[in-house]
C-alpha positions in Angstrom: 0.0 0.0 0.0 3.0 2.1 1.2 4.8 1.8 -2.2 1.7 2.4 -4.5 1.4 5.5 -3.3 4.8 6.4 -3.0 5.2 5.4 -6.7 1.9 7.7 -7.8 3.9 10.5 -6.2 6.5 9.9 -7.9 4.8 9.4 -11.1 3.2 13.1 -10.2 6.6 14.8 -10.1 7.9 13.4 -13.1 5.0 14.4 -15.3 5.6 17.6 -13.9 6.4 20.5 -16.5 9.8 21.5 -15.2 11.6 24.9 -16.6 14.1 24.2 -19.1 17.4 26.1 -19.9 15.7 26.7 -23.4 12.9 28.4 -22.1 15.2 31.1 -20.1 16.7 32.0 -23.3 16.3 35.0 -24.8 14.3 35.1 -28.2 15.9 38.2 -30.1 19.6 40.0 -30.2 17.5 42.9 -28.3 16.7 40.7 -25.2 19.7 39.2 -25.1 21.8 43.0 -25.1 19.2 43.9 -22.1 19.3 41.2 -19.9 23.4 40.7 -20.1 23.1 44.1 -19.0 20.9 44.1 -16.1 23.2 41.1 -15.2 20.4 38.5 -15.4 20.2 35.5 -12.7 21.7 32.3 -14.1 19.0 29.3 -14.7 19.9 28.1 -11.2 18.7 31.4 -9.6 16.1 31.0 -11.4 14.7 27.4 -11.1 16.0 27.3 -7.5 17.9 24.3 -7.9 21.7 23.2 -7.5 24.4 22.8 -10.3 26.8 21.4 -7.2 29.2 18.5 -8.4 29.4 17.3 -4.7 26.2 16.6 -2.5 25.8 15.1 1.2 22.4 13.4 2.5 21.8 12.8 5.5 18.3 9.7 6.0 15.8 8.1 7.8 13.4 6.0 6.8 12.2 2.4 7.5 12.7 -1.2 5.7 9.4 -3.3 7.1 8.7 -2.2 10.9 12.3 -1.3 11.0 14.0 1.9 11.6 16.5 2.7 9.0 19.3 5.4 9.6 21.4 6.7 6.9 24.2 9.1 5.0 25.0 9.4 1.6 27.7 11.0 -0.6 27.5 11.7 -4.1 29.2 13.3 -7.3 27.4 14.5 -10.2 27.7 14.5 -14.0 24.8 15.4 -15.1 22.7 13.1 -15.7 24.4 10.7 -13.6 25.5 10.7 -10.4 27.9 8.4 -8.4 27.0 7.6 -4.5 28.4 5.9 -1.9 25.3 5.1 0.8 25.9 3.8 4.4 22.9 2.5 6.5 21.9 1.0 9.4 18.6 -1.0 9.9 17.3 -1.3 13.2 15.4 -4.9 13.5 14.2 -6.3 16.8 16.5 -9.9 16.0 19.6 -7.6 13.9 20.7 -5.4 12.8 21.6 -4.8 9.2 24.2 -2.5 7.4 23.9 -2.3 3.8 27.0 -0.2 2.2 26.3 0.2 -1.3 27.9 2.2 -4.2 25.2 3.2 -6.2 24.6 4.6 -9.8 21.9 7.7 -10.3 19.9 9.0 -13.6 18.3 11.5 -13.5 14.9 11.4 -15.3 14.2 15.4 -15.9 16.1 18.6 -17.0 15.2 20.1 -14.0 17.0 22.1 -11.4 14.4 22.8 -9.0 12.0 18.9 -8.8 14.4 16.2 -10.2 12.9 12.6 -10.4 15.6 9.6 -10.2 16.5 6.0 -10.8 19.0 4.4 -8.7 20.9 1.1 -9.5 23.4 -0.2 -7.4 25.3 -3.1 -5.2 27.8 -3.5 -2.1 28.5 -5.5 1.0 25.0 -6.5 3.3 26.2 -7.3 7.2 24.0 -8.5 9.7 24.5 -8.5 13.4 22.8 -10.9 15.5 21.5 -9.0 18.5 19.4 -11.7 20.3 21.7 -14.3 20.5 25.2 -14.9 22.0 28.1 -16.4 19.8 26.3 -15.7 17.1 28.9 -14.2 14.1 28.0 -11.6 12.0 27.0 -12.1 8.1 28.2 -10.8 5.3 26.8 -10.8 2.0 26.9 -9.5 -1.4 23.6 -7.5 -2.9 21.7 -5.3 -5.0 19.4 -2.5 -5.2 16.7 -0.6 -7.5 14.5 2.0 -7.1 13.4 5.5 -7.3 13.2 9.1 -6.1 13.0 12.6 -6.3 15.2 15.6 -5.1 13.1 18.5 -4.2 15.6 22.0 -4.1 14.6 24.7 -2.2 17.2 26.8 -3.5 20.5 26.1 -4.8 21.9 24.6 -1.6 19.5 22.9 0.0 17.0 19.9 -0.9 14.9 17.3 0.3 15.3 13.5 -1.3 12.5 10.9 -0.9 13.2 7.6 -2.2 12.3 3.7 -2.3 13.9 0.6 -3.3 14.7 -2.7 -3.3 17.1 -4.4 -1.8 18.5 -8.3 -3.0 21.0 -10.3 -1.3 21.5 -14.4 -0.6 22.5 -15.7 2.7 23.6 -19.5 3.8 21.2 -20.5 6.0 23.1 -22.9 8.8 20.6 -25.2 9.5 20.9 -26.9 6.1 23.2 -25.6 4.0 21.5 -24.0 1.2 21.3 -20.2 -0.4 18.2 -18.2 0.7 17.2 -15.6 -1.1 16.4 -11.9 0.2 14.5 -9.1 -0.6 14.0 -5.8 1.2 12.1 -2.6 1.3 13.3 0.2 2.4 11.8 4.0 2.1 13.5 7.1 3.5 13.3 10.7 3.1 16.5 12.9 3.5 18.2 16.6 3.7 20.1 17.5 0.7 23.4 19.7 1.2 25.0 20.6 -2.5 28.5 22.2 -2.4 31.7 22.9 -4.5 
């Protein structure tokens, strides 16, 4: 229920009309002569959003009744952005740590609303917190998904995002390769810089 109506939002923001460089420019040699004079604002003034190359993200969110904490760091060329994303899922039994290294594309020319995919894989450890001498599991895994960036001006933003989350464990009992999948949601701060 959660994700169908994430996904209709995010469906709503992507259909969304967003302002273009194209639109900003001027039409005739006359416009163009009067606005480099009166030192026009660049398309990011404009459309409020960020040009950055660098951007932090602080999460939180939740995967199932979970509590999920989390930071990201990213670098963009436009329209896709690298990120390195730490996170830690609170469960009631462990306590999971996926550490992904993600791939981004963006899905509009848009400073301002900027809807997203996100593909990616890393290392899955879980933590036993219930039981003594129990190790902790590593794993290998993937991710999908989707988002949006919000940009309240050039400096600031909100994120919202869901995905899914695959990895395989052994299960010790009899030996053989379980596969499993997560949801996760979270909604974050945006800080662009450089």
């Amino acid at each position: 229920m959660v994700s169908t109506l994430l996904l209709l939002l995010f469906v709503i923001l992507a259909s969304q009309n967003p302002v273009s460089a194209a639109a900003l420019q001027p039409s005739s040699p006359t416009q163009a002569g009067s606005i480099q004079n009166a030192s026009a604002p660049t398309v990011t003034e404009v459309s409020g959003g960020t040009s950055s190359p660098f951007e932090i993200s602080p999460t939180v969110g939740f995967m199932g009744a979970s509590a999920l904490l989390g930071a990201r760091a990213s670098m963009n060329y436009f329209p896709v952005s690298l990120e390195l994303a730490g996170e830690q899922v609170l469960g009631r039994t462990a306590t999971l740590y996926p550490i992904t290294f993600n791939a981004i594309l963006d899905l509009a020319n848009s400073t301002r609303t900027v809807p997203y995919g996100i593909v990616g894989g890393g290392l899955f450890l879980t933590v036993p917190l219930n039981s003594v001498g129990d190790q902790t599991i590593s794993s290998v895994g993937l991710c999908f998904g989707g988002g949006f960036k919000y940009f309240i001006n050039s400096k600031i933003g909100i994120r919202f995002e869901t995905k899914q989350m695959f990895t395989r464990i052994k299960n010790q009992h009899d030996d053989h390769q379980e596969l499993l999948i997560f949801q996760s949601s979270s909604l974050g701060v945006v800080f662009a810089f450089g």
